[in-house]
TIPA-970526 format. One record per residue (C-alpha): residue in one letter; x, y, z. Coordinates in steps of 0.1 Angstrom, whole numbers, plus 5000, padded with zeros to 4 digits. Example, Ala and Ser with C-alpha at 12.3 -4.5 7.8 and 13.67 -1.06 7.14 Angstrom:
BEGIN
A512349555078S513749895071
This chain:
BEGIN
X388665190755X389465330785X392065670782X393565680818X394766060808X390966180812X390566110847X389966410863X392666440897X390566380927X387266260912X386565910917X385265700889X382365460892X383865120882X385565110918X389365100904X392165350917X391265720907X393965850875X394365470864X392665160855X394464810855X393064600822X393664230811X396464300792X399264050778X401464310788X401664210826X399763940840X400164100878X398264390861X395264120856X395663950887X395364280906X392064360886X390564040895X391664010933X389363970960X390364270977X387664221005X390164011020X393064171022X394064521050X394364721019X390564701008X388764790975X390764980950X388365250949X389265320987X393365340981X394665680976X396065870945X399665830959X399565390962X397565440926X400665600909X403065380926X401265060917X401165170878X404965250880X405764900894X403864690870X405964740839X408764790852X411464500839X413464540877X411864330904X410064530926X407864490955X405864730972X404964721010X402264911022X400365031048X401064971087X400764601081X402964621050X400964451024X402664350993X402164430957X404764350933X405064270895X405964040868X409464070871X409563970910X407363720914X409563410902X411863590935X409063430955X408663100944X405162910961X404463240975X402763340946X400263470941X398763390980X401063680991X399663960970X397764220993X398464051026X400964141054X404564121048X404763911087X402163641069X404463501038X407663631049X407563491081X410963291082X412863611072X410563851093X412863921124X415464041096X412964211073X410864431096X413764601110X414964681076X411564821063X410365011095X413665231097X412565331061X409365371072X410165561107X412965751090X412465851054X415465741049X416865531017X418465181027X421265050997X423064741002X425064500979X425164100983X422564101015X421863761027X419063621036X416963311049X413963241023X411462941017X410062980988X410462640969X409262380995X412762411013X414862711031X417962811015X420363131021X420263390992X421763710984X419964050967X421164390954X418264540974X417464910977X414365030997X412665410995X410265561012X407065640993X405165941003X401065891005X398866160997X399066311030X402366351029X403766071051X405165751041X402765521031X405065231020X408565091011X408865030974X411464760973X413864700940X415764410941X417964220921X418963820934X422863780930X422763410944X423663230919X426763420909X427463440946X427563050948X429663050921X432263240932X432363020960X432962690940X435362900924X437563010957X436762640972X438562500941X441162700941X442062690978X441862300974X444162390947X446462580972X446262350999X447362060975X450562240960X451362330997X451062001013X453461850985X455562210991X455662250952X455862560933X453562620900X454562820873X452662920838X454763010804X453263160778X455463110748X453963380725X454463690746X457463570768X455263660799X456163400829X454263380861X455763200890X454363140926X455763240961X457462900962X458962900930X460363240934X461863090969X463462800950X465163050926X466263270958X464063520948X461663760970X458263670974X457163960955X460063980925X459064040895X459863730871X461363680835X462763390810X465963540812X466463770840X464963510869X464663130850X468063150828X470163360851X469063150883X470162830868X473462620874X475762700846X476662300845X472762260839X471762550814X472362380790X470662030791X467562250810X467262480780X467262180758X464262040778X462362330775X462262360737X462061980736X458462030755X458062350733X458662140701X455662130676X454561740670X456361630706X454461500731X454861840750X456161670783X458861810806X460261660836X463861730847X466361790872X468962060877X470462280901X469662640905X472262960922X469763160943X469863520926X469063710959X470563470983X473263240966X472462930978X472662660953X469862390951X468462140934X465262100915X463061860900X460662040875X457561880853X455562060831X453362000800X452562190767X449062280761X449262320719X446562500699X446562420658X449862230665X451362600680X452562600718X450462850738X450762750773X453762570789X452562480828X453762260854X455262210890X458862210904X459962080941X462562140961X465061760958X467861910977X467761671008X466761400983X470461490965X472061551003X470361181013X471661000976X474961140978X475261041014X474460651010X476560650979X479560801002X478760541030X477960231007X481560330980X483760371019X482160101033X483159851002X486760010998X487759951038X486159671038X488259541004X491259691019X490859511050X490059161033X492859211013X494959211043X493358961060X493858711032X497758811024X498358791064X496758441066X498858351035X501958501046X501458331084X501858031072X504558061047X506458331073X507258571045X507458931068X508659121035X504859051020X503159121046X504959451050X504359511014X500359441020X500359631053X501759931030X499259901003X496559861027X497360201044X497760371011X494360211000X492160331030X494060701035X494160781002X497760801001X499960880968X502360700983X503960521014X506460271028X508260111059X510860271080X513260061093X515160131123X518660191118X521360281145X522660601136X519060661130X519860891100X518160721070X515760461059X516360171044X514760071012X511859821016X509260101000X506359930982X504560250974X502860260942X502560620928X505460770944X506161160946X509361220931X512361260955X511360950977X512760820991X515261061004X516661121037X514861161069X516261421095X517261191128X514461421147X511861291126X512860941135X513360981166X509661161177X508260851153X510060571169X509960711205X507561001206X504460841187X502660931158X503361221136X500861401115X501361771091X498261841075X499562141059X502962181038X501862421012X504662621007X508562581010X509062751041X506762521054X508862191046X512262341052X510762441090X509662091093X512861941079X511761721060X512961821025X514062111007X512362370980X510562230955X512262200920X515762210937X515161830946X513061830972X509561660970X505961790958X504661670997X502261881010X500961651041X502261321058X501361071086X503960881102X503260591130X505660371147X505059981144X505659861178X505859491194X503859401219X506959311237X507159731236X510059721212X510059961180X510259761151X509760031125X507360291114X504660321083X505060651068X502560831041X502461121020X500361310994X500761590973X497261750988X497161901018X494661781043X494361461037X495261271063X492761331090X492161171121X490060901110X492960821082X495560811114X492760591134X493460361103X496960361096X498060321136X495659971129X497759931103X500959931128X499559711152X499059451129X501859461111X503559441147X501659201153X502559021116X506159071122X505958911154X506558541140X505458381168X502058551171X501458551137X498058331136X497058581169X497558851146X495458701121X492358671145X492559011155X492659111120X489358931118X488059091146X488959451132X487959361098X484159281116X484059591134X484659781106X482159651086X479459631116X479860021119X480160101088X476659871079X475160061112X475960411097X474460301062X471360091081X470560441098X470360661065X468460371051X465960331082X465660701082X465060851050X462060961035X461960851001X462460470999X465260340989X466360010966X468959750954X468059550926X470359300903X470759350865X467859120859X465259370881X464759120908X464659340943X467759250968X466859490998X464359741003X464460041029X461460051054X459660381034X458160111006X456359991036X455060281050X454060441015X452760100999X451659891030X453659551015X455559361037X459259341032X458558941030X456359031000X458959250983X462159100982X463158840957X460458950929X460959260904X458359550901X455859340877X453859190899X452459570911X453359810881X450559990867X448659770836X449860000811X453559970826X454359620834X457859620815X458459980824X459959990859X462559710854X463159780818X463260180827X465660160859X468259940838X468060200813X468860470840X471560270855X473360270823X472560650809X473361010820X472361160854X469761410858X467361170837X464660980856X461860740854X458160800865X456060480868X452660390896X453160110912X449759930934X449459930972X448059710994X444859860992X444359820954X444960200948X448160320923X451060570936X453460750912X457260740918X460260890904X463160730898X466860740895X469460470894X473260400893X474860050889X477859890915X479359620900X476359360893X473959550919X471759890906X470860140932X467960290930X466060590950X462460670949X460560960954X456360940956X455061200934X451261090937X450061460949X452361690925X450561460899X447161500910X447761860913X449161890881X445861680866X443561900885X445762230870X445062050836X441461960841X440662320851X442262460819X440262190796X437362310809X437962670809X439262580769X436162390763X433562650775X435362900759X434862700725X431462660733X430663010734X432463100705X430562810684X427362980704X428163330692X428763200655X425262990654X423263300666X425063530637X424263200612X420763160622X419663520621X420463600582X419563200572X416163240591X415863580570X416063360541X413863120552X411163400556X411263530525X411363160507X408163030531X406663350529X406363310491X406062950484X402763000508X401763340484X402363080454X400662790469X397463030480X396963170443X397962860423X395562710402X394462340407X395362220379X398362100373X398961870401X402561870389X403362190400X401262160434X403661840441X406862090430X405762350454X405062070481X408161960481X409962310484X407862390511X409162060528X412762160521X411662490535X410662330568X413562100572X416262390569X413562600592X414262250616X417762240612X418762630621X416162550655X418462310660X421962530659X419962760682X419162470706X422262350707X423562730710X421162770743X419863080718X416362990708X413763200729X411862940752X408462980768X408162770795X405162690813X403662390841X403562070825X402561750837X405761530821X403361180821X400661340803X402761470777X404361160774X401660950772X399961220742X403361190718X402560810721X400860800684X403261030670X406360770683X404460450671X403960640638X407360730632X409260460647X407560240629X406159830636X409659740644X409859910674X408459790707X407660120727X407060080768X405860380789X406360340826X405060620843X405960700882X403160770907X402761120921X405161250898X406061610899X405661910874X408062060854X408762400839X409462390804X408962480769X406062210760X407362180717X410962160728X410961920753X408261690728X410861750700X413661650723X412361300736X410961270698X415461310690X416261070714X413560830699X414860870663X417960790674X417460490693X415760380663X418460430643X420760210664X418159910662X417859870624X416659530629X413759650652X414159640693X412559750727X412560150737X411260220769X410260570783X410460600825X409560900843X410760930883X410961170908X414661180924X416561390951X419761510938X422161580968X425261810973X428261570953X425961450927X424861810919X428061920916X429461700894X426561790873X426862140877X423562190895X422162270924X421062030950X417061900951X414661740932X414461680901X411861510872X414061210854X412761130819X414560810809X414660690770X416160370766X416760130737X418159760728X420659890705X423959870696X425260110722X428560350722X432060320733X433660550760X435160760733X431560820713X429960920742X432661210752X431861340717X427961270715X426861580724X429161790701X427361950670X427361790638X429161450654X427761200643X427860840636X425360760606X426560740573X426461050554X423161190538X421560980572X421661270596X423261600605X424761530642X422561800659X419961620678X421761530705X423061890705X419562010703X418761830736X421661950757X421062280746X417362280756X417662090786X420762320801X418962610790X415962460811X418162460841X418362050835X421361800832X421961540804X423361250812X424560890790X424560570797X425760310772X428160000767X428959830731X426359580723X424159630753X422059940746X421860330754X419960490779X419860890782X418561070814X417361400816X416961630848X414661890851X414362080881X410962030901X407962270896X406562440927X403862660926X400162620913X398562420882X397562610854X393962630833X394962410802X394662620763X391862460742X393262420712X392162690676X391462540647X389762820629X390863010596X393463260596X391663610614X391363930591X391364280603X388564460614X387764850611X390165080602X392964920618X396664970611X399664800615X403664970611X405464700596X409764760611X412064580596X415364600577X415364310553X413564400523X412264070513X410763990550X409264350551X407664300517X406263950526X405264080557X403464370541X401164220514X399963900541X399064240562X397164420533X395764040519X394164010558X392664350552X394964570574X396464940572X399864900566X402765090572X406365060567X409765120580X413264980573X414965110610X413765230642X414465620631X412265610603X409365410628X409265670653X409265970624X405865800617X404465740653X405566140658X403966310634X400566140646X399465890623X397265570636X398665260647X397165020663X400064780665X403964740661X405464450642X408964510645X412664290644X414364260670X417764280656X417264630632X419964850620X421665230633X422465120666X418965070683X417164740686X413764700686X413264690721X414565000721X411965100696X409164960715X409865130746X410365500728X407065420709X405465320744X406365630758X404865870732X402265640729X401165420763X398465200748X400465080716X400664710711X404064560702X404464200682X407864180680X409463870656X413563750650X415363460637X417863480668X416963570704X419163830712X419264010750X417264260738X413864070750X415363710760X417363710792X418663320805X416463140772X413163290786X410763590772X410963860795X407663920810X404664070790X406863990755X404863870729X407163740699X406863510671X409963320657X411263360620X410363190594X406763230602X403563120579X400863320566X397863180594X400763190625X401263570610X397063640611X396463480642X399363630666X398064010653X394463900661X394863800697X396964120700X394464350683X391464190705X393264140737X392664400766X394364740763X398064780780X398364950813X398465320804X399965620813X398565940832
């Protein structure tokens, strides 16, 4: 064996390699043989034995190296690199090993050459986090990002020779931030266009996080800090504390449905202004214990303003217009039967009716002009009325016009006017009247209406507009010979009040944003405002005269009449939320409220569609952040499980095989016995691979494969254990590409999906086995959670009896599983999501009740060159040659003493250790050892990694074996071996044992050190 630490510095040896170093074969790093085999004829660099001392070193520092690094060297900047950075380069290796940088990274040259001749030109490092840049490496360009840092390296000579490159590729996490901010600011932009506030709870720790537009709903600075108390409680309307506190522990309630959606009215704690809110939320529960309380609130003041504004117009409109039909109907009456004194009587009560009058009557005109006469109809009537009217008050009524005193409030006040005297010395409680003269068309005075109320105020000017209509038709009434002209132009006032007042109330209802509705008790719709038809796209036509049935949601057919009679007749502050169908076959959610008039109910709407599908997409993004999260924990546990069960494992195998080996022939009884542990053995060994699959934990090793001819070599196995029952069809896709992946797991994963298909025919069936090429593009990958491009599809399918929506949300979940109990253990569906996502794939289901399954699975394509196929070893186990020695670490006492006697039985030196402290002690103090079989997982705080490399170091040509139960980061980073690993997975046999240290033993030395 070669020892690189004799080479003499400066001589040159005669096998042409690089003077102070030799690159072997060596499992340790396949660039190491790639560089001894090269045809270096070909490339700027020439024969090894021409490079100098200083490229020599730098090569063997790259090579094992676990950080991807390139070297460019040389004025034409060829590149050498290693293991670790040649998957960075896709197709371009291994053609771009030794030739110029300008030849393979042409695309990215004009940004690469500038970057590597300053270092060059300068001697100066160049550091940069997250650097783009333009690559095609897989058959296709794409933009990725690196951790790069690039040093000079000095040549023997003393100038720089090269640019030693160490990268590190950040794209993918990169990427995903951007999904990340791209969801949220869809997120944003969604609350924003709906102008609705979100706010998060957290019921445990009190904490309460509110957003810039809930803070401005509670009056609060964008940047005030929030409580429960001191901003939620003490920013609420004292009328609404209490039914909103109530809602909040109703949604807080253990068992409830966790749902919150109410109104109430908040006092702005910075600025004061009062306004109203609509707020819904739900509860996300955890073992039946509230641990998130989340939702939405919106600004409904205008909607409030609007309501009370069509309720004000639609309640004045029906009293004037009862007031004036009232009249109208005693005038008619009274025209024809001449009575004056009732229609002075309804002219009274009419004025009282649309003033608002406490009380009123009729001043007749008397000579002396000093008091009234007692015709008085008022109903109501302030004590102290009637009582004598000073002469001036008369006199400015009859003669000088209308008289109106909107503010009497204290006793100076109606002594000045003189109209009465202090109150509680017999005057009266009057604080405002209106007084209007009745006069005859002829000119003549024939009396005066006169009003009072014991609020000041009251009688404004539309009140006197009124009440001096009043007096002209009760001139007109008294008028006896113009009575039936008085009587049309009642009519004609009675129609002009009612055609402004409908114009006022046709403008709020033309206007408004949220539609508006009048329904009869029995739901049927009476008039709708013009919003339905500008939010739904239904014709006015198509609305009226039908209830809400015809277009509610399937699941709420009886809700929206059923719900808004139940409004009409319950508290305010309550509403209904119900989707009702467009035009265009989608569903829009609206909130309700209603009150009832008489037989009518109206109703106001407000279209809620996007605070709901925010609040959804709030709620989808926290079920998947719960669900990984569950994942990983169930991940975590499986690992810890399958390490000390695997241990187990070990040391049962291990000595059912020690038993089986030196058990006599006879009796076959106890050969059957020991058979049938050892199958027990196996199974439980098949199981915990199965945890680990599921767990994306079991160390892969993936490699080329062809996915048609592996198909077409599992087809014995699948007739075999299917059985004749079973019709089995391959169709295999022309052209198809390679795949990456571990060749056993992906047999043992379309041998699951067999089984089970299998399992849903029990009276036999067709499964069929497709392979395709497909293109996966931007949407698609995404809602598979991969990137975009092409993909391998291996497609099993069966006749069976197919799953429900429900069973396939759940299929993939470990230990779910439909069979009867003692028929399977629910993890081999697990087993092939694990493998497949740890392979960079997607599963996918497709299945109805009755009419089959078919499962899909993506693998991403293979680029890059075929590899030699292994020729299978049948030969017996391998014992040691010469002298050699093995150093046995590890911790478990029954898997080292196993471990140790199959090691002395093959006719090795063994040595022992139960930690990595006591395994270096013995590599220290200089005895032989040819190889290291160690655990990965060991105990005192270093792993075996750890171990290996601290062997390595004191001794550069030691060979490592290293074997676990559980792939922990130590030597398995994203489910693959890192490069020049050799491992073999617990519970191992005797022969597996034997072989592995053979190939190890004979393989070519490791690159070495010196």
């Amino acid at each position: 064996m070669h020892n690189p630490s004799t080479t003499t510095a400066g001589a040159r040896p005669t096998d042409g390699t690089v003077p102070g170093w030799r690159v072997a074969r060596s499992a340790q790093s396949e660039m190491g043989r790639l560089i001894e085999s090269h045809d270096w004829t070909r490339s700027p660099l020439g024969l090894q034995a021409g490079w100098s001392a200083a490229l020599g070193h730098a090569v063997r520092m790259l090579l094992p190296a676990r950080a991807q690094i390139v070297l460019f060297w040389g004025p034409d900047f060829c590149a050498l690199y290693n293991d670790a950075y040649s998957p960075t380069i896709g197709a371009k290796h291994p053609h771009a090993l030794g030739r110029p940088a300008h030849e393979y990274w042409s695309e990215l040259w004009s940004d690469l050459h500038p970057l590597l001749a300053h270092v060059r030109d300068t001697g100066e490092t160049l550091h940069a986090n997250d650097r783009p840049f333009y690559i095609e490496r897989h058959g296709f360009g794409e933009s990725v990002y690196f951790d790069i840092s690039y040093s000079p390296v000095a040549d023997d000579d003393g100038s720089v020779g090269g640019v030693l490159c160490i990268v590190n590729e950040t794209t993918p996490r990169i990427r995903a931030q951007a999904a990340l901010k791209e969801s949220s600011e869809r997120l944003t932009l969604a609350t924003r266009a709906a102008d609705i506030g979100i706010w998060d709870y957290d019921p445990v720790s009190g904490t309460l996080l509110w957003d810039e537009r809930c803070r401005r709903l509670f009056g609060l600075s964008p940047d005030a800090p929030v409580t429960y108390e001191g901003s939620f409680l003490a920013g609420l309307h004292p009328d609404d504390r209490a039914r909103t506190v109530a809602a909040v522990a109703g949604a807080l309630e253990e068992g409830g449905t966790g749902q919150y959606d109410v109104e109430y009215r908040t006092i702005g704690i910075e600025d004061g202004i009062e306004r109203w809110i609509e707020a819904t939320g739900r509860t996300i529960f955890e073992a039946g214990t509230a641990r998130r309380f989340v939702g939405t609130v919106r600004d409904i003041t205008a909607d409030k303003a609007a309501e009370a504004a069509l309720a004000a117009a639609s309640r004045a409109l029906r009293e004037e217009t009862y007031a004036l039909e009232t009249l109208n109907g005693t005038a008619m009456q009274v025209a024809a039967e001449l009575d004056l004194d009732r229609l002075v009587e309804s002219v009274v009560g009419a004025g009282a009716a649309l003033s608002g009058a406490a009380f009123g009557g009729f001043l007749n005109r008397v000579e002396d002009g000093s008091r009234v006469a007692d015709p008085c109809t008022a109903q109501g009537r302030v004590p102290g009325f009637p009582m004598p009217i000073p002469p001036a008050l008369l006199t400015a009524t009859f003669e000088g016009g209308p008289l109106r005193c909107d503010d009497l409030t204290t006793d100076a006040a109606r002594i000045a006017a003189g109209l009465y005297g202090p109150e509680g010395e017999g005057g009266s409680a009057v604080r405002s009247y209106l007084a209007v003269p009745v006069v005859s068309r002829s000119g003549a005075v024939l009396g005066g209406l006169f009003y009072g109320h014991g609020q000041p105020g009251i009688f404004t000017e539309r009140a006197e507009r009124l009440i001096r209509g009043l007096a002209a038709q009760a001139a007109i009434g008294i008028d006896n010979a113009r009575l039936f002209q008085a009587q049309q132009y009642l009519n004609r006032s009675l129609e002009e009040q009612v055609a402004a007042r409908t114009q006022e109330r046709d403008r709020i209802w033309t206007l408004a944003r949220d539609p508006f509705l009048v329904i009869d008790r029995d739901g049927t719709w009476i008039s709708a405002s013009p919003a339905w038809t500008e939010i739904l796209g239904w014709t006015n036509d198509e609305l009226i005269g039908r209830d809400a049935r015809w277009m509610a949601h399937p699941d709420e057919q009886s809700e929206v009449p059923g719900g808004l009679a139940r409004l009409a007749a319950g508290a305010a502050g309550e509403r209904l939320q119900a989707r009702l169908r467009a035009r265009d076959g989608s569903y829009r959610w609206f909130s309700w409220t209603a009150a009832p008039q008489g037989e009518l109910i109206y109703c106001v709407a407000r279209d809620i569609t996007a605070e709901k599908q925010a609040a959804e997409a709030l709620r989808q993004a926290e079920e998947n952040l719960r669900h990984a999260q569950k994942m990983e924990t169930v991940g975590q546990l499986t690992g810890g499980i399958a390490h000390d069960f695997n241990n187990l494992l070990q040391i049962v195998t291990g000595n059912l095989e020690i038993i089986g080996r030196n058990l006599p022939a006879e009796p076959a009884r106890l050969h059957r016995s020991l058979d049938h542990a050892m199958t027990g053995a196996r199974r439980a060994a098949t199981l915990t691979q199965r945890l680990l699959a599921f767990a994306r934990q079991q160390p892969l090793a993936p490699r080329r494969l062809e996915p048609n001819r592996l198909v077409a070599g599992m087809s014995e196995l699948l007739h075999r254990t299917l059985g004749e029952t079973i019709e089995i069809e391959t169709v295999e896709a022309a052209r198809l590409w390679p795949v990456e992946a571990d060749p056993n797991q992906l047999e043992n994963a379309i041998l699951n999906l067999a089984i089970n298909a299998r399992d849903a025919m029990p009276e036999g069936g067709k499964l069929t086995i497709e392979t395709s090429n497909a293109w996966m593009d931007e949407a698609a990958a995404r809602h598979a959670e991969l990137p975009a491009g092409q993909y391998v599809v291996l497609s099993v399918s069966d006749t069976g009896s197919g799953m429900d929506e429900a069973t396939i949300g759940r299929a993939f979940e470990p230990f779910f599983t439909t069979k009867e109990v003692g028929r399977g253990t629910g993890l081999g569906l697990s087993m092939v999501y694990g493998f497949v996502r740890q392979s960079g794939g997607h599963v996918k289901i497709y299945s109805e009740p009755g009419h089959g399954t078919s499962v899909k699975i993506f693998l991403p394509r293979f680029v890059g060159p075929a590899e030699a196929e292994d020729e299978a070893d049948s030969a017996p186990a391998p014992e040691a040659g010469r002298n050699e020695t093995v150093l046995v670490c590890e911790d478990d006492a029954g898997v080292r003493t196993y471990s140790l006697e199959v090691l002395r039985e093959l006719g090795y030196r063994v040595l022992e250790a139960e930690d990595a402290e006591a395994a270096l002690a013995i590599i220290e103090r200089g005895d032989r050892v040819d190889l290291l079989f160690t655990d990965v997982v060991l105990p005192g705080g270093r792993t075996g990694a750890d171990l290996a490399r601290l062997a390595r170091e004191r001794r550069p040509e030691l060979k490592v074996l290293f074997t676990t139960g559980y792939a922990r980061n130590a030597i398995v980073h994203h489910g693959r071996l890192d490069a020049g690993v050799e491992l073999i997975t617990k519970p191992f046999t005797y022969a597996d044992l034997a072989a592995r240290v053979r190939d190890l033993l004979d393989g070519a030395p490791v690159l070495g050190q010196g």
